[in-house]
VEXKE-770304 format. One record per atom (N, C-alpha, C, O, CB): atom name; residue number from 1; x, y, z. Coordinates in steps of 0.2 Angstrom, whole numbers, padded with zeros to 4 digits. Glycine has a CB too. Layout:
N
atom / seq / px / py / pz
CA / NUM / X / Y / Z
...
END
This chain:
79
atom / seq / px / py / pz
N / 1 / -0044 / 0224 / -0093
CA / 1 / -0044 / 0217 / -0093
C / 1 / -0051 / 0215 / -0093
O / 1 / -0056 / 0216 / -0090
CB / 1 / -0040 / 0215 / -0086
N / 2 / -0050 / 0211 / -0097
CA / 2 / -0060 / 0207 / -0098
C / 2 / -0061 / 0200 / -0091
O / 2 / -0059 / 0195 / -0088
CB / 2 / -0061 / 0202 / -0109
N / 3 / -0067 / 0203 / -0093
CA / 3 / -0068 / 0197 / -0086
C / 3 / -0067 / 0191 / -0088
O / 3 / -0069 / 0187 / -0084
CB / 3 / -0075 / 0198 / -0083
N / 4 / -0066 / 0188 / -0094
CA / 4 / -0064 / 0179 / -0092
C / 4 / -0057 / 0181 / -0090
O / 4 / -0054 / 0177 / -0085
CB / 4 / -0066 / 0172 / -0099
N / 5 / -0051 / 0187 / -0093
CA / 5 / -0046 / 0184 / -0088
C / 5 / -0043 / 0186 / -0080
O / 5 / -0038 / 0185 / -0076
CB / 5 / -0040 / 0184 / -0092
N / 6 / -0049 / 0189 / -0079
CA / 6 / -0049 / 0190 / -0072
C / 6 / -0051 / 0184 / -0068
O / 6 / -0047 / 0182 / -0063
CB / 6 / -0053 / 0196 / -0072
N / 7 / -0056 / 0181 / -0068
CA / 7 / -0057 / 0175 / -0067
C / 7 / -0052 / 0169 / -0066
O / 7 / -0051 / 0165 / -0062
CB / 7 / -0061 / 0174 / -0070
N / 8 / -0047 / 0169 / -0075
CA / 8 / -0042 / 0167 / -0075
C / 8 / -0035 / 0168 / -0070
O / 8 / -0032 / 0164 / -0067
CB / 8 / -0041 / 0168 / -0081
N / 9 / -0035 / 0173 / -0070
CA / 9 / -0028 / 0176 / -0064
C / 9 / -0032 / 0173 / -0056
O / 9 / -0028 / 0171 / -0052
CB / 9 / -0028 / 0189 / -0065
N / 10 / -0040 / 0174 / -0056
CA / 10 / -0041 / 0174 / -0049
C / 10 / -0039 / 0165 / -0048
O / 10 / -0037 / 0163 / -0043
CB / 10 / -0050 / 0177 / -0048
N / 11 / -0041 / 0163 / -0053
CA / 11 / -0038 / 0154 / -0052
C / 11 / -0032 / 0153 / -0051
O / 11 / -0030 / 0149 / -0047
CB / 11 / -0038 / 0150 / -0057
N / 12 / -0028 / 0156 / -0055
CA / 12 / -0020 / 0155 / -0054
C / 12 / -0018 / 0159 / -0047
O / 12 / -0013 / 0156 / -0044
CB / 12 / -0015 / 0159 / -0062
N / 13 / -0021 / 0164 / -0044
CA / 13 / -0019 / 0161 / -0038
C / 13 / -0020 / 0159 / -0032
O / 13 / -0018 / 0159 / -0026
CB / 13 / -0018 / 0162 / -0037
N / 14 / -0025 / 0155 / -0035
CA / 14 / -0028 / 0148 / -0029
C / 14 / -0022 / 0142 / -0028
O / 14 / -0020 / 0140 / -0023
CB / 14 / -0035 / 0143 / -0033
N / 15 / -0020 / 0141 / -0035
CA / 15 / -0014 / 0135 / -0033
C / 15 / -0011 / 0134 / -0030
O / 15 / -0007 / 0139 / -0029
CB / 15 / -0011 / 0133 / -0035
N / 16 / -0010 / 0128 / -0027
CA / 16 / -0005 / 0130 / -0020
C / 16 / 0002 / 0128 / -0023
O / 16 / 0002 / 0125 / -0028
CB / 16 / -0007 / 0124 / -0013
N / 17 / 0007 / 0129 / -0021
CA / 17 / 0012 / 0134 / -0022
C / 17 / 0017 / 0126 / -0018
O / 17 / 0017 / 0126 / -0011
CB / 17 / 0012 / 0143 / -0017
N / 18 / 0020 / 0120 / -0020
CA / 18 / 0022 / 0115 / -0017
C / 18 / 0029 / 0116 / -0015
O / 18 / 0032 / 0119 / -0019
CB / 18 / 0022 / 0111 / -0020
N / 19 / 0033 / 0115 / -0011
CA / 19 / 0038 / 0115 / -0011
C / 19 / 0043 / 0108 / -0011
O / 19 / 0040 / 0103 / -0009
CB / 19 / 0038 / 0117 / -0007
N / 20 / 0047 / 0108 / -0013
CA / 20 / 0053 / 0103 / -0016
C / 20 / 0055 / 0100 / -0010
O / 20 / 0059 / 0104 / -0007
CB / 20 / 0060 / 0105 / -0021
N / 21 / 0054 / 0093 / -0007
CA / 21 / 0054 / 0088 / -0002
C / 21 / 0061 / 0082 / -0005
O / 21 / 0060 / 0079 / -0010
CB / 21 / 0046 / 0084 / 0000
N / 22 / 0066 / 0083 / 0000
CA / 22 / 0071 / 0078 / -0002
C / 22 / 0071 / 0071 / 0001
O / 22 / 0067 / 0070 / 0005
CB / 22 / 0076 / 0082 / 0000
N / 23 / 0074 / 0066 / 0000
CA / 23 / 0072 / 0059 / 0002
C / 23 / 0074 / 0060 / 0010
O / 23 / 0071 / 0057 / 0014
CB / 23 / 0076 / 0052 / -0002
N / 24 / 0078 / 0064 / 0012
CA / 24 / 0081 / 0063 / 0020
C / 24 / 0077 / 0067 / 0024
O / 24 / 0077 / 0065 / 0030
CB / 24 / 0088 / 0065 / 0022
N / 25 / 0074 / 0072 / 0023
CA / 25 / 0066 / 0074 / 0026
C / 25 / 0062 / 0070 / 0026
O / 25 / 0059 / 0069 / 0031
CB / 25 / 0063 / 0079 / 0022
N / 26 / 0061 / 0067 / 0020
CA / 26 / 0054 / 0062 / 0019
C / 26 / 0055 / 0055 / 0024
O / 26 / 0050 / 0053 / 0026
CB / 26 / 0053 / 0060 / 0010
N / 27 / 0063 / 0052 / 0026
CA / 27 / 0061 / 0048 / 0029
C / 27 / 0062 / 0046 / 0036
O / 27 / 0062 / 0041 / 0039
CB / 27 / 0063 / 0046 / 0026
N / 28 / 0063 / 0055 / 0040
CA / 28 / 0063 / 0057 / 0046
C / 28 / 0055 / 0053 / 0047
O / 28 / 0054 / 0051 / 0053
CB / 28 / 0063 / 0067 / 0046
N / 29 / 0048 / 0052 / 0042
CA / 29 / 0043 / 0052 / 0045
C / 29 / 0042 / 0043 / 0046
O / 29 / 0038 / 0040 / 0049
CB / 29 / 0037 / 0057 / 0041
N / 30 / 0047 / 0040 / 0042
CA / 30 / 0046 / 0034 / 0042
C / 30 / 0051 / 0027 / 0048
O / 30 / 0056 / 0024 / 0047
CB / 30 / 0047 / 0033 / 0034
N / 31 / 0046 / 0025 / 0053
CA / 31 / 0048 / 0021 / 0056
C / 31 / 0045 / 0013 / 0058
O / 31 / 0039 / 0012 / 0058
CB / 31 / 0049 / 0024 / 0061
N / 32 / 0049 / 0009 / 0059
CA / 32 / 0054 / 0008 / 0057
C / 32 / 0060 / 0009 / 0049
O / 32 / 0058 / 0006 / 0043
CB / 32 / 0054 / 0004 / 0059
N / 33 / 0064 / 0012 / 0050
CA / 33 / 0067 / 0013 / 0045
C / 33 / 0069 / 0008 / 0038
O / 33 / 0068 / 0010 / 0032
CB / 33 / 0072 / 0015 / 0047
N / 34 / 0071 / 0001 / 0041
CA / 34 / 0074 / -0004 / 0038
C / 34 / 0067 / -0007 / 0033
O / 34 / 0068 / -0010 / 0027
CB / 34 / 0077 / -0010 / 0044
N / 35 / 0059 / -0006 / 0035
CA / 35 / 0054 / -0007 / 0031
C / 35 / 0057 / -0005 / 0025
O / 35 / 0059 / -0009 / 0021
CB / 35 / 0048 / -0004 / 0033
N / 36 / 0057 / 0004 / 0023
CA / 36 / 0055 / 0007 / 0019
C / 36 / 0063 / 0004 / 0013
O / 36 / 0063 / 0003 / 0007
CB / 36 / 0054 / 0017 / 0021
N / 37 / 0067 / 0003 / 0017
CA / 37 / 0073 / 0001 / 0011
C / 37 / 0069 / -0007 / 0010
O / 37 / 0071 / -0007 / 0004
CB / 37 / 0083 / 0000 / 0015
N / 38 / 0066 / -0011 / 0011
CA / 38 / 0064 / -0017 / 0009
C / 38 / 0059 / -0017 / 0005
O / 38 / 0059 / -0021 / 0000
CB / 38 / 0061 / -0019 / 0013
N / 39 / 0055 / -0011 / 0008
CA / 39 / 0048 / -0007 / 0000
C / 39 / 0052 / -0006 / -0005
O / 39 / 0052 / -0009 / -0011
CB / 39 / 0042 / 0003 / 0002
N / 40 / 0057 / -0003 / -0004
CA / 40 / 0061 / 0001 / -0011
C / 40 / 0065 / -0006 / -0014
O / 40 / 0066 / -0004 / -0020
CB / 40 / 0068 / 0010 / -0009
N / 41 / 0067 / -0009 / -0013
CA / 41 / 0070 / -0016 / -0016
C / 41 / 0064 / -0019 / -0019
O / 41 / 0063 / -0020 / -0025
CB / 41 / 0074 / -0022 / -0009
N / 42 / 0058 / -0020 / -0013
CA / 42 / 0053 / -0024 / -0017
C / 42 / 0048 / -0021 / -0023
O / 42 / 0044 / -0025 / -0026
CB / 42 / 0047 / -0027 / -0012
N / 43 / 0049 / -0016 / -0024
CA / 43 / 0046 / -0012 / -0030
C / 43 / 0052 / -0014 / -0036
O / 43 / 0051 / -0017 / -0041
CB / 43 / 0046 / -0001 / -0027
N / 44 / 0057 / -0012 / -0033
CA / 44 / 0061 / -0012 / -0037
C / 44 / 0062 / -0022 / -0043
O / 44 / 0063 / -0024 / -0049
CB / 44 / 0068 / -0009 / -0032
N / 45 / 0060 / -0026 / -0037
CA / 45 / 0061 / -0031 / -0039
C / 45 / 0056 / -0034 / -0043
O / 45 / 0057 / -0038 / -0047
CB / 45 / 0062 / -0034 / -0036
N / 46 / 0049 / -0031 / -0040
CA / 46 / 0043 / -0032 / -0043
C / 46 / 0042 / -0028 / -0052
O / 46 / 0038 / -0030 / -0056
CB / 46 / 0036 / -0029 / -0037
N / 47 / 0047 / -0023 / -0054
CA / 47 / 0047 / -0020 / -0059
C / 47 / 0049 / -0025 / -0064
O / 47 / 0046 / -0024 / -0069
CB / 47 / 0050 / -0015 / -0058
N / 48 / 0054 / -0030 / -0062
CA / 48 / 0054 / -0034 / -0067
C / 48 / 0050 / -0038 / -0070
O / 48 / 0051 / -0041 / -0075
CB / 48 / 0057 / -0037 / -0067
N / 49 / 0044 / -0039 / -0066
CA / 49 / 0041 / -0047 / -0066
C / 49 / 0037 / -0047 / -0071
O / 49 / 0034 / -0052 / -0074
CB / 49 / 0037 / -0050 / -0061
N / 50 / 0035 / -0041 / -0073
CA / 50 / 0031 / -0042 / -0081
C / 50 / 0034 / -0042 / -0086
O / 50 / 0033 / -0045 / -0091
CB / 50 / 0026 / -0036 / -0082
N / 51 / 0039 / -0037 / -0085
CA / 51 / 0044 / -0040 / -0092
C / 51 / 0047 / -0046 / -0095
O / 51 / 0048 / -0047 / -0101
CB / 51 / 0050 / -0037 / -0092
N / 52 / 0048 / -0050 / -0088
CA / 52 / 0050 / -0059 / -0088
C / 52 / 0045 / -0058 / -0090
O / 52 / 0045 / -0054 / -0095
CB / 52 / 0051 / -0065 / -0082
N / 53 / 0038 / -0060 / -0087
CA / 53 / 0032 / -0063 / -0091
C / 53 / 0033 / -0060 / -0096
O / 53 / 0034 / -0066 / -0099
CB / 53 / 0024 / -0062 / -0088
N / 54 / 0034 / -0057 / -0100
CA / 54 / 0030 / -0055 / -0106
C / 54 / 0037 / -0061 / -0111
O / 54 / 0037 / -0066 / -0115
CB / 54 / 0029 / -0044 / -0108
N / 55 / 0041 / -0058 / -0109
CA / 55 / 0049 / -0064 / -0111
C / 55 / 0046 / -0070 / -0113
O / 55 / 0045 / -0072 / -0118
CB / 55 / 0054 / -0067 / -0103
N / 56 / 0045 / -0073 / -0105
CA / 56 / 0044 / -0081 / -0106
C / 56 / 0036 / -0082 / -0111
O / 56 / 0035 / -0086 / -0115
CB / 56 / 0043 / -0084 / -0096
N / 57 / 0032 / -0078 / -0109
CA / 57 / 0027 / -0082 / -0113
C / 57 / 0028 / -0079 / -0121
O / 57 / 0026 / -0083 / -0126
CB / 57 / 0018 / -0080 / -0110
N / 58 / 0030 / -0075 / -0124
CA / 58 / 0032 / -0075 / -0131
C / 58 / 0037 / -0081 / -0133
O / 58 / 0036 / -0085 / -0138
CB / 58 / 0036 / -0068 / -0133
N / 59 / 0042 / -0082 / -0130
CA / 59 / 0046 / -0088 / -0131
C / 59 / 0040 / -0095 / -0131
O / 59 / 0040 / -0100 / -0136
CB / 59 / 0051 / -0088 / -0124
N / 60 / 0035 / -0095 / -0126
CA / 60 / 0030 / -0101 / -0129
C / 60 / 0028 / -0101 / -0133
O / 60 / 0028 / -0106 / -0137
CB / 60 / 0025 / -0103 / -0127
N / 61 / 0025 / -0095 / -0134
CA / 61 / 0019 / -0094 / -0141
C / 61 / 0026 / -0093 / -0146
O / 61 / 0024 / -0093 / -0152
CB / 61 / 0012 / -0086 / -0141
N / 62 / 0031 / -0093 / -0147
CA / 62 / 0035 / -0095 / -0152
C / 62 / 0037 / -0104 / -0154
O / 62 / 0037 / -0108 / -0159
CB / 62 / 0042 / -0092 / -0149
N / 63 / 0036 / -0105 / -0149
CA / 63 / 0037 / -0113 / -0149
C / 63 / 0031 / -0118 / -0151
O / 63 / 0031 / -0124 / -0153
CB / 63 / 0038 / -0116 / -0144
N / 64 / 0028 / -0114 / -0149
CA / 64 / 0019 / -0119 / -0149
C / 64 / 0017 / -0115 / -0158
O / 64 / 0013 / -0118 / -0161
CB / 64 / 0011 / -0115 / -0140
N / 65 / 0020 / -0110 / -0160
CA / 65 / 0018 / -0109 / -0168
C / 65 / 0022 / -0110 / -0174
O / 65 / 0022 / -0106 / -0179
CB / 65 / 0015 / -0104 / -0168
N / 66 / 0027 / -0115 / -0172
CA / 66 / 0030 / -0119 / -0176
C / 66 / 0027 / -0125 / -0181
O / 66 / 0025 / -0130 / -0179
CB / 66 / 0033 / -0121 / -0173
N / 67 / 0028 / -0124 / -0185
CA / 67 / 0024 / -0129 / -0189
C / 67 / 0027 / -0137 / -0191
O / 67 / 0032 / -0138 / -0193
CB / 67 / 0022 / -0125 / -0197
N / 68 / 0022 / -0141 / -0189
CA / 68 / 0024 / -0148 / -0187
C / 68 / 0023 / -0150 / -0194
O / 68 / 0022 / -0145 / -0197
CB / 68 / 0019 / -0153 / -0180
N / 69 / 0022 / -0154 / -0197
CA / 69 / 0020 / -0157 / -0203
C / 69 / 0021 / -0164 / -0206
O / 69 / 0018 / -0167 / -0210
CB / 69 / 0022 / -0153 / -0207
N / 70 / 0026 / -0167 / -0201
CA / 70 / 0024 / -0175 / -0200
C / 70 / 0027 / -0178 / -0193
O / 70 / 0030 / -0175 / -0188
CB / 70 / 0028 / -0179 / -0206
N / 71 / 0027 / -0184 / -0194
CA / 71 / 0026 / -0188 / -0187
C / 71 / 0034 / -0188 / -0183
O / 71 / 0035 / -0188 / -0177
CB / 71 / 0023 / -0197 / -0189
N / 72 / 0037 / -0187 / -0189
CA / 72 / 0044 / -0185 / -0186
C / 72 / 0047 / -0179 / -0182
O / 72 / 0051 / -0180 / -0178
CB / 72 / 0047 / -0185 / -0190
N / 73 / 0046 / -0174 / -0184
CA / 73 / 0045 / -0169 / -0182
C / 73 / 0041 / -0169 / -0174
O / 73 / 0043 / -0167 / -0169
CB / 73 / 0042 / -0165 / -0187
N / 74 / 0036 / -0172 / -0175
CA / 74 / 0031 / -0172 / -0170
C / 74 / 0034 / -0173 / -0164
O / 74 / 0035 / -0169 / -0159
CB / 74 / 0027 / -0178 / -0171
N / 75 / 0037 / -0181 / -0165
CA / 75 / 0042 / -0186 / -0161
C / 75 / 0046 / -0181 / -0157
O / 75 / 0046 / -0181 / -0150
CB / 75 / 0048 / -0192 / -0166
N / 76 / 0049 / -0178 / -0162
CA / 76 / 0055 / -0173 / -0161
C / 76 / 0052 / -0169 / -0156
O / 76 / 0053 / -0173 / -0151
CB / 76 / 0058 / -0170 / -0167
N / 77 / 0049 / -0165 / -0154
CA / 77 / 0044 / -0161 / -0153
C / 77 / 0043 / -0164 / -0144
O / 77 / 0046 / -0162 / -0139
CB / 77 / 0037 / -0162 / -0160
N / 78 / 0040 / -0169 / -0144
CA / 78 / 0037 / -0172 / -0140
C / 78 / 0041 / -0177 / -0134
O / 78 / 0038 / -0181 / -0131
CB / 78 / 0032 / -0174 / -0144
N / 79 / 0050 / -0177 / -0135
CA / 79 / 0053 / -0180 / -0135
C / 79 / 0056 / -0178 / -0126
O / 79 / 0060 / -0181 / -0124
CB / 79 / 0057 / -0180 / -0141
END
């Protein structure tokens, strides 16, 4: 075995070795309880808010780069 992968093997077993944590373990640590269902709603709800934005302001800049070309239109426009 040549010494860089000896070095290699000596790293690989440094890593620490994780174990697989399920949600009803994990929320033995959290009190009060009714918070963490409120975080997970409010994540959840905040996930939409950039996709609206991105929604609503292409819908503006759709409308604002319409091309006007006389006063009627304009009227119309501005009505």
């Amino acid at each position: 075995m040549s010494e860089l992968s000896e070095v290699e093997a000596a790293k690989s077993n440094l890593r620490p070795h994780y174990r697989d944590i399920k949600l009803k373990e994990m929320m033995q640590y959290y009190t009060p309880k009714w918070m963490a269902v409120v975080g997970i709603f409010a994540s959840i709800a905040s996930a939409f808010q950039l996709p609206m934005f991105g929604y609503i302001l292409s819908q503006y800049v759709f409308v604002l780069a319409l091309p006007i070309t006389n006063d009627a239109e304009r009227s119309e426009f501005n009505h």
